[in-house]
N, C-alpha and C positions, 0 to 999 in steps of 0.2 A: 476874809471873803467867804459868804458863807451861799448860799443857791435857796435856803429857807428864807422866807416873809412871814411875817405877820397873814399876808393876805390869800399864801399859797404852798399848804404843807405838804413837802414831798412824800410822805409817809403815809398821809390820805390817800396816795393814788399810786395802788401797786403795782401798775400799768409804768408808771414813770420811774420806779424807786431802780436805780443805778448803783454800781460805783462805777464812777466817771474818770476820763482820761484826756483833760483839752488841751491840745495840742495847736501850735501854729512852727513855720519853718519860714524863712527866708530863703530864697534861692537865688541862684546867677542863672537863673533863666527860665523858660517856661516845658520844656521838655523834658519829664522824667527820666528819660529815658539813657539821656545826651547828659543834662545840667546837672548842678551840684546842690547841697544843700552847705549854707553858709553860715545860720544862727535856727536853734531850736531852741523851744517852751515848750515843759508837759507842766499841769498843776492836777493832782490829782484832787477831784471831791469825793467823798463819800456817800452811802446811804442817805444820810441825816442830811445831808445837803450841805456838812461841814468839810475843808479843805482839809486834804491830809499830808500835800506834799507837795513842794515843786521845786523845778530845775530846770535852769537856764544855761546857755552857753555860747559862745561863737565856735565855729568851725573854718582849719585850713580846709578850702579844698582841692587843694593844688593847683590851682584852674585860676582864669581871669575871671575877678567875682559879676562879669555884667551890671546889669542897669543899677551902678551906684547915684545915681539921681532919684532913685525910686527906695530903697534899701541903705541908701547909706553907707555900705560895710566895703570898703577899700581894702587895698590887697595890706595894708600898709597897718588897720586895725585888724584885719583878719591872720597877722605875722603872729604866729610862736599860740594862733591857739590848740585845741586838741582836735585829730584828727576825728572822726566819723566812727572808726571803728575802735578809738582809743574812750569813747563813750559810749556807744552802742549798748554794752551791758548796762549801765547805769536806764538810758531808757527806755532797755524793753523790760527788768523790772518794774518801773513804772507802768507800762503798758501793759503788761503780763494779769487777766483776769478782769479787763476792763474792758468800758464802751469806749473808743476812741470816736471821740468830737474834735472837731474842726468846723471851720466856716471857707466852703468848697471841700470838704472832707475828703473826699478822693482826689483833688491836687497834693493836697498835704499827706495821706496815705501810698500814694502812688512813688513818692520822692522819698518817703522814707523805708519803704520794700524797695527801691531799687538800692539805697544805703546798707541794708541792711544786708541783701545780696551781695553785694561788692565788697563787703565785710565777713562774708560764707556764715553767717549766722540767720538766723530767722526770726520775722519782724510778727508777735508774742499776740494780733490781733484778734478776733474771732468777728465781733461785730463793728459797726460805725456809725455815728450819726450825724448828720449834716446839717449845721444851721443852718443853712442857706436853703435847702430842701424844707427842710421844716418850715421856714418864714414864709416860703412859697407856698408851702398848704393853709400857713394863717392867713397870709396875703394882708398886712395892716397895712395901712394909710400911707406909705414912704413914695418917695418919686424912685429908688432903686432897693437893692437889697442890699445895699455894698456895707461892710460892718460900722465904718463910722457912722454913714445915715442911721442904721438900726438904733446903735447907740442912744443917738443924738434920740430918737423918737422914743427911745425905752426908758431916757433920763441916766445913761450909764457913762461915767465920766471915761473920757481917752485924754490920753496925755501925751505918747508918741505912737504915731501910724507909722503902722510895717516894724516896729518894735518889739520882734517874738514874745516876750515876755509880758507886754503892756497891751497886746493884742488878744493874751490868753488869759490877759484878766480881764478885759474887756467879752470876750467869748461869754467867761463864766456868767457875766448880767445876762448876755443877751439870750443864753441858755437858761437860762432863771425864767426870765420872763416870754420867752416863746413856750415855754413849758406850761407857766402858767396860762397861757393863750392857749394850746393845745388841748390842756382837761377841761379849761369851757367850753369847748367848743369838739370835745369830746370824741379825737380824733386820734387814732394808733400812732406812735413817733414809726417815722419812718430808717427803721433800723437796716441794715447792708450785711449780710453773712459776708464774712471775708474769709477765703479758703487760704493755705498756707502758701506764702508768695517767694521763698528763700529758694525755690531753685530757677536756675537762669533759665529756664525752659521757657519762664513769660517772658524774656526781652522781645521786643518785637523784631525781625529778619531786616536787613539791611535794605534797601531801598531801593527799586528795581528805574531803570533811567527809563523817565517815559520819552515816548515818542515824539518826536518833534513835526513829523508830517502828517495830513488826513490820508485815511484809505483812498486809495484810488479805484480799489475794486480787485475780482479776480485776476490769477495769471490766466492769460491767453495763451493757447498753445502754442510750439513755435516766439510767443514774445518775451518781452525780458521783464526782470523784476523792477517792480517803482519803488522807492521810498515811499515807507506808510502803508505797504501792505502787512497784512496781518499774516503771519506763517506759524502754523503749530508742526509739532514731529512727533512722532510714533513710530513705536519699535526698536530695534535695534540699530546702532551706526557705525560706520568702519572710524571716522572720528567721532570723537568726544563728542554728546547732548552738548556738555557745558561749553566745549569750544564753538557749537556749531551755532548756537544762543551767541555767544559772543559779535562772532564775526558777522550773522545777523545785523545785531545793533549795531555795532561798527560801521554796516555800508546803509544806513537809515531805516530800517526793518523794525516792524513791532512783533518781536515773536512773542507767541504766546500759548500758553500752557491748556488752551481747549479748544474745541472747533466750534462755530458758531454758523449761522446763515451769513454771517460778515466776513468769516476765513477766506484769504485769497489763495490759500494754498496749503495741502498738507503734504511735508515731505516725510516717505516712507520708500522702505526697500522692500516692502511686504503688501503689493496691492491687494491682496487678497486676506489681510491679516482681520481679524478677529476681536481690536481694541476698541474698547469705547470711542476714538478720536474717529478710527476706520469707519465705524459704522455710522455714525452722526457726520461724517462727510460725505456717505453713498446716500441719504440721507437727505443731502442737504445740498447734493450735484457740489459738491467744494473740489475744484482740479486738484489731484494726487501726482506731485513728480520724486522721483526718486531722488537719493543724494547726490549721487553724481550729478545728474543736472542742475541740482540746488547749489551744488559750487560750485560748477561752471557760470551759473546764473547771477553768481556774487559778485564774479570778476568783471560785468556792467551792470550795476544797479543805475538807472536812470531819476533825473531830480523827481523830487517831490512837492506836492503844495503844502508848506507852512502852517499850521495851524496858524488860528486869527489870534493877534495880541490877547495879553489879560485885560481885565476888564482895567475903563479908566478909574481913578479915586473921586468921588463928588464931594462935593463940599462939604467941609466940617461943619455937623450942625452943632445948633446952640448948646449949651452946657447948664443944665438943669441947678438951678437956686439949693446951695446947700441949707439945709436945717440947721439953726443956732444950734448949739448944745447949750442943755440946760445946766444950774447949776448942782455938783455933786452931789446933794443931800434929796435932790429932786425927789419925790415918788415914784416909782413905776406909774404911767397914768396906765388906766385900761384901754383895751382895745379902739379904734377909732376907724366909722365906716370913712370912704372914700367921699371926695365931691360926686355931686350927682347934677350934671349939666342941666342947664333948663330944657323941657322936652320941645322938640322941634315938630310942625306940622309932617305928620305921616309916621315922626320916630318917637313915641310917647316915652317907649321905654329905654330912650338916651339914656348913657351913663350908668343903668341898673344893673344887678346879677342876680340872675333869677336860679334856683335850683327847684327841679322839678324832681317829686317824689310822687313814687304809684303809677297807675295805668297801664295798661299793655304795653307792647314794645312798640308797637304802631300807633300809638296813642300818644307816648309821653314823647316821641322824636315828632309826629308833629306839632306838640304844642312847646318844644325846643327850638322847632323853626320857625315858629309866630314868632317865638321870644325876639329872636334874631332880625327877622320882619319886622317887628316893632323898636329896632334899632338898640334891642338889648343884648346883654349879654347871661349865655347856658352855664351855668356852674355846673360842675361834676360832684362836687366834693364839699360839703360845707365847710363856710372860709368865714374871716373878719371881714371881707368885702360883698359877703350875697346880703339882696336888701331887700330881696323880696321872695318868698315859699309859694311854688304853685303844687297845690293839692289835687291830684287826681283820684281817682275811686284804688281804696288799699294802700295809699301815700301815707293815711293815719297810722297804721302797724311800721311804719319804717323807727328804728331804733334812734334814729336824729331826731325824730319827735320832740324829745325831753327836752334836749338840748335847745332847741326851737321856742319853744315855747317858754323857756327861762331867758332866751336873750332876748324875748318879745319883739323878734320880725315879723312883719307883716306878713297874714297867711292867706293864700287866694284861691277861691277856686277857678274852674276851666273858664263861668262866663266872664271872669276877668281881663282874659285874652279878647273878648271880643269887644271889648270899651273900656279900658285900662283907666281905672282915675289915679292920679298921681298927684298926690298931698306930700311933696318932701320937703323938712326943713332945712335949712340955709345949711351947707356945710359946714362943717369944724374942725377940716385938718384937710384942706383941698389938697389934690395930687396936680404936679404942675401937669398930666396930661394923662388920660386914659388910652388904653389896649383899643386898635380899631381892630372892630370886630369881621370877620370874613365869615360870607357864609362858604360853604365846600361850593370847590371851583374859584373862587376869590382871589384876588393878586396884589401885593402890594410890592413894590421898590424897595430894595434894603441898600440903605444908604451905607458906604464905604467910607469911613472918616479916617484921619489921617492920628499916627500916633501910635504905642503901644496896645496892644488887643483888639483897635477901633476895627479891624476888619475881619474878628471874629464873631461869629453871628450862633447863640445857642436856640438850635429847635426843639424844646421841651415837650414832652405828652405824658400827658396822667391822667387818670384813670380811679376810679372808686376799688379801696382794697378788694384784693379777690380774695376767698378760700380755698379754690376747687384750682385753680391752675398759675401758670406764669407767664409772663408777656414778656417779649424781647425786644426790642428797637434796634433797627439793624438799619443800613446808609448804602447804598451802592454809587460809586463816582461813576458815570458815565463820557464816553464822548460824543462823538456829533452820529453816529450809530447806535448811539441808547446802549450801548455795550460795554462793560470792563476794560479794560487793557492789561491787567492782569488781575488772579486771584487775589491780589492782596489789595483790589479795591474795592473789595467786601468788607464790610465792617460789621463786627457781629460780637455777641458776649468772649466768642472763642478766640479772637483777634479784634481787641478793640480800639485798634488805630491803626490808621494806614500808615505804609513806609514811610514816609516821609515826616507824618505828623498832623500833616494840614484836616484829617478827618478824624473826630477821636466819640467814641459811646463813653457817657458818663451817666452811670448808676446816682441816684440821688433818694432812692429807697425803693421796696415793693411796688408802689404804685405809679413812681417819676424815674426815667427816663430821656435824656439828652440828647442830641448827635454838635457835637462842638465842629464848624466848620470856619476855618482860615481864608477868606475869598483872597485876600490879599496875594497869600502864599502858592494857590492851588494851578499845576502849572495848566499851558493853553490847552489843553487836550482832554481838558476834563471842560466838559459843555454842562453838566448836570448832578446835581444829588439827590438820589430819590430818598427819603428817608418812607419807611416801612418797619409794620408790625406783624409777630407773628404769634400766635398761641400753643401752647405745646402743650399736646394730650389733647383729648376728644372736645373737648365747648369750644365757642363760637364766639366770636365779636358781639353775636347777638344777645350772649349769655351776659357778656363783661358791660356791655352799653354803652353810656357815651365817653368817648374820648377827647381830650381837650388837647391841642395843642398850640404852643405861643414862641415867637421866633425877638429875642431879645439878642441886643450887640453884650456880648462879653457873659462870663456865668452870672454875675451879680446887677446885674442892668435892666432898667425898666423894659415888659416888654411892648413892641412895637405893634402887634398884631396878635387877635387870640380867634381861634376858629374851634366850634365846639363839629366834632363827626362821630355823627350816631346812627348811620341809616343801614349799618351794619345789621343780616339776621345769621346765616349758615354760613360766613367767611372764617376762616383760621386766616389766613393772610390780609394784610390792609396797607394799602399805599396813603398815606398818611401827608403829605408833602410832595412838593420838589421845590427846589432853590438851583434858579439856572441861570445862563447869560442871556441878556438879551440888547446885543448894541454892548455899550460900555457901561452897561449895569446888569446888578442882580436881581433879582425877583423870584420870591417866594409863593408857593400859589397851592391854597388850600383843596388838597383832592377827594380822600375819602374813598376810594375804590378801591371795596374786597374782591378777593376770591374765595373758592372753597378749600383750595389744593393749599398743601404746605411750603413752610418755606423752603424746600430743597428746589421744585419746580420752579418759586418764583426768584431763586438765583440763577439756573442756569435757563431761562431767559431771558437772563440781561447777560450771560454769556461765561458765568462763575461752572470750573470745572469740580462739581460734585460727584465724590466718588458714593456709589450703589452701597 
């Protein structure tokens, strides 16, 4: 197995020259955190693009191995192999001074640092790179990204799916040739710094019981407590914080760790104390009773109203036509634009992907929202799928030029937007359906299918590589108060999954960003996910431009909806989404609304207790 062609030498492009490390894992379930890992493949490649080594294995993992319908590996094949930690060295030598590849790289990364953990050793990684990240910056022709489809479109033979080792030979084609798509198209691999993960410090905290009732509102003086009031505490107490949190929950109570305009009550034995909670409840008029009354208070807790059911499951949609696989010796074919639907009266630019280069920043967003107007779609980032260059004044000096002009897209200027002629030829690699495009403010239904992953939904944003700074994508769970229920339903680089799991940040390199959300899972008292951006250090939304984002079921699945948001100029903060209930469905709805202020502000207005 070798990563060199004939058509694509890795040694030409010192940008891409590696030693490589693909890896794939089998697991008994989907949570790193929880699950095991059951069969692993590393193959190392070299410089040269020549393989230098590899090693396979099954693993006991003490554990019932999960979905043996998906994996195959029963407890019964999985009897008498080696433990996790009784191979651990064998492959972090392998890993040791290399790029670790995978396809969902940070599933496969994530599973093998918590192994590696639980083995008290440390997992040998520095960087990573993701094919699946990758294939979404080429964006070819497939109806999904899922590794057979690529295959199949790449001409790279599979032999057994979910087969660690047959998966990681498989990897190495589709790494071959996204690579070579990548230097045409003359784009930075989107590589992941990995910091050292071997102490337990990253496990995530155990999971806080949410609330089963709605706020009712403040306490009344003189009245009693409801289920579903919000209670924080401050200061000192003759019993235990933790016993008095307990017995809270116990009698239906959301306590919680900040005060907000929603708190129904702070209990304190210090009305005059000095805490951040004290002052933001004088503040915010929030009623302050002492302990003693708080436990007298416990001894009649009055019902609550119920949060409304989860949402219902709608119906299974259709299941998109798999691609033949070609035979073995196939070629790699080259890259292949998408169908381009017939233009519709009022939508010329159906089906298209325009990337706008040059202009002011008020110039090139509004001819982003023509695009959009003319029922096309704004690229960020040149891809295998843009079909059309709109040239504004200084778009000529943009360094994509070269590149442009050797794949021979069509190049437009402004007065093209005003009578678009559109001359395309007949498809040659139709995708069973295109991204509907939202403009900001935009709503679409995310359908709930029935099955493993079907009711995970990934809200992706990317962005044109920066130099000057970092972008973060961060998630807030809200409930029917646009507010937290505790700190830990912030989701952010520093904590990137909530308790439970249902909300997770997935890194997919520099410029892409995820929030992986579970509808199925997520309990009744979460009404909302905001998903938000923020910049760190001094530039602006205005500086970075437009942002793209698209909400696909599952990490490798076609997406359902793409909405480009650029109207950003002096914001550091940008609310980027929300995915909420409405009735017995979800809905995602394209927002775009910056601030100036940072994200420390725009968490504790949704009710996240930030310390100064």
């Amino acid at each position: 197995m070798s990563l060199s062609t004939s058509g694509f030498d890795l040694s030409a492009t010192g940008g891409y020259v590696h030693d490589w490390a693909l890896v794939d894992v089998e697991t008994s379930g989907l949570i790193a955190r929880r699950d095991r890992v059951l069969a692993v493949a590393v193959v190392t490649v070299g410089r040269d693009g020549e393989r230098t080594g590899e090693f396979s294995t099954l693993l006991n993992p003490g554990c019932d191995p999960g979905p043996v319908d998906v994996h195959g590996l029963t407890s019964e094949r999985l009897r008498g192999a080696p433990t996790f930690d009784q191979v651990a060295g064998k492959i972090a030598e392998m890993l040791q001074g290399r790029v670790f590849v995978a396809h969902n790289a940070q599933f496969d990364y994530d599973f093998l640092a918590h192994e590696f953990a639980r083995a008290r050793m440390w997992l040998p990684v520095s960087q990573r790179l993701c094919t699946l990240a990758l294939s979404r910056q080429v964006d070819p022709p497939t109806d999904d990204m899922k590794l057979g489809t690529l295959a199949a479109h790449y001409g790279v033979p599979q032999q057994r799916a979910h087969d660690a080792l047959d998966d990681t030979r498989v990897l190495a084609g589709i790494l071959r040739a996204s690579l070579r798509d990548a230097a045409r198209l003359g784009m930075p691999l989107p590589l992941v710094p990995c910091p050292p993960r071997q102490d337990p410090a990253f496990m995530p905290q155990p999971p806080k019981t949410p609330c089963a009732y709605s706020n009712p509102g403040r306490v009344v003086p003189g009245g009693p407590l409801r289920q579903g009031m919000k209670i924080a505490i401050t200061g000192p107490t003759a019993v235990s914080r933790a016993e008095l949190v307990v017995r809270g929950v116990s009698a239906g109570l959301n306590m919680m760790r900040s005060v907000s305009g929603h708190t129904s009550a702070l209990v304190s034995n210090e009305p005059a104390s000095a805490s951040a909670k004290a002052r933001r409840a004088v503040a915010e008029g929030v009623p302050v009773i002492d302990e003693r009354t708080f436990l007298r208070l416990l001894a009649d807790v009055r019902p609550g109203t119920p949060h409304e059911g989860a949402a219902a499951a709608a119906a299974p949609a259709p299941e998109a036509p798999s691609l033949p696989a070609p035979p073995p010796d196939a070629p790699v074919p080259a890259p292949r634009r998408p169908a381009r639907p017939a233009a519709t009266p009022g939508k010329p630019l159906a089906g298209r992907r325009v990337l706008v280069l040059g202009g002011t920043h008020a110039v090139a967003v509004a001819a982003r929202t023509r695009v959009v107007d003319l029922g096309g779609s704004a690229a960020v980032n040149l891809s295998a799928s843009v079909t059309d260059v709109l040239l504004l004044p200084g778009g000529e000096e943009d360094r994509r030029m070269r590149r442009i002009t050797a794949l021979e897209l069509p190049v437009r200027d402004q007065r093209w937007l005003a009578a678009p002629a559109i001359t395309a030829p007949a498809p040659s690699a139709p995708r069973s359906h295109e991204p509907q495009v939202l403009p900001r403010g935009g709503v679409i239904d995310l359908p709930v299918r029935t099955g493993a992953l079907a009711a995970e939904w990934h809200v992706t944003a990317t962005w044109a590589p920066q130099a000057g700074c970092e972008i973060d994508v961060v998630a807030f769970l809200l409930d029917e108060e646009e507010q937290v229920t505790c700190d830990e339903d912030f989701v952010f680089y520093g904590a990137p999954e909530s308790p439970a799991g249902t909300v997770r940040l997935l890194t997919g390199g520099p410029a892409e960003q995820s929030i992986a959300i579970d509808l199925g899972s997520l309990p009744p008292a979460t009404r909302k996910i905001v998903v938000a951006a923020a910049i760190d250090g001094t530039a602006t939304f205005g500086d970075v431009g437009a942002i793209q984002i698209g909400a696909a079921p599952g990490s490798s699945g076609a997406p359902l909806a793409r909405a480009t948001l650029d109207a950003a100029t002096t914001e550091r903060t940008m609310l980027l989404a929300e995915v909420y209930r409405r009735g017995p469905l979800w809905r995602l709805r394209a927002v775009g609304q910056g601030y100036d202020h940072g994200l420390d502000t725009l968490a504790r207005g949704y009710g996240v207790d930030i310390t100064d």
